[in-house]
C-alpha positions in Angstrom: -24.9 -22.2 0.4 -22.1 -20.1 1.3 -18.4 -21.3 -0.4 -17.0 -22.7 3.1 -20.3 -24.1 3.6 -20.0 -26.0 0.3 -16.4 -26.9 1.1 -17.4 -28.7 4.0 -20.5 -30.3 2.3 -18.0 -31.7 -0.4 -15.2 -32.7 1.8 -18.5 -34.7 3.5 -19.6 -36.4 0.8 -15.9 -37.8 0.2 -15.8 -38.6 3.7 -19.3 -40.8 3.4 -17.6 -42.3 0.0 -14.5 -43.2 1.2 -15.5 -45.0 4.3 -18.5 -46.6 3.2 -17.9 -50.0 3.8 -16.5 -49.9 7.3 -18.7 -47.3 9.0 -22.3 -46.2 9.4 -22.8 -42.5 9.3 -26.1 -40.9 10.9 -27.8 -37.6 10.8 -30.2 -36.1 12.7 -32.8 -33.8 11.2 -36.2 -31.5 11.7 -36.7 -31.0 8.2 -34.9 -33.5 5.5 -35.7 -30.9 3.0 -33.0 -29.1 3.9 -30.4 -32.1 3.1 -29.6 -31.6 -0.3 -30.7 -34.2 -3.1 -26.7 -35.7 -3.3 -26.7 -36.5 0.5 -29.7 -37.6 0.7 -29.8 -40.4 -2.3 -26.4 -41.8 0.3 -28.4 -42.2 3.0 -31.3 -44.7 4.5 -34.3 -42.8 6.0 -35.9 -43.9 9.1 -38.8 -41.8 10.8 -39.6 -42.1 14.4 -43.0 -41.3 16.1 -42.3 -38.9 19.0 -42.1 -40.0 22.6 -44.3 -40.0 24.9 -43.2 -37.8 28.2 -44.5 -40.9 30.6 -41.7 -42.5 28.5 -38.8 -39.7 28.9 -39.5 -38.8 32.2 -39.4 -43.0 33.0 -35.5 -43.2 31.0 -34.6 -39.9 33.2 -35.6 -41.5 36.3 -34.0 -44.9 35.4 -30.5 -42.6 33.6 -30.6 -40.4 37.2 -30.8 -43.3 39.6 -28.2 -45.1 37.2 -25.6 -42.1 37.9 -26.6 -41.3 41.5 -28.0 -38.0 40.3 -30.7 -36.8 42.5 -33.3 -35.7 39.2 -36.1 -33.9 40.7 -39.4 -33.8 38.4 -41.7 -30.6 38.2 -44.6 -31.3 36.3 
């Protein structure tokens, strides 16, 4: 980890710390590997099966129409 990098990371962990009881913090990951050992014993882990693309392109649809956007599908 670069020293900036591991500025920010720090100044992070204070962050997550500080606020702790008055605000939920979530991240978004490929690979929770790559979260280092200190974040990760701060935070919950939840896992999420992929969705389905009947179900994406259905929210698009329902987000488009929602907005007046005209969403044309190419499958």
């Amino acid at each position: 980890m670069k020293f900036i990098g591991y500025i920010i990371y720090c100044d992070f962990i204070v962050v997550i710390e500080k606020y702790t009881k008055n605000t939920r913090f979530c991240l978004i990951c490929n690979y929770v590997s790559k979260i280092t050992m200190a974040l990760q014993s701060r935070c919950t882990r939840f896992r999420f099966a992929p969705l389905s693309t009947e179900k994406i392109s259905s929210m698009l649809m329902r987000v488009s129409s929602a907005e007046k956007y005209v969403f044309i599908m190419n499958l």
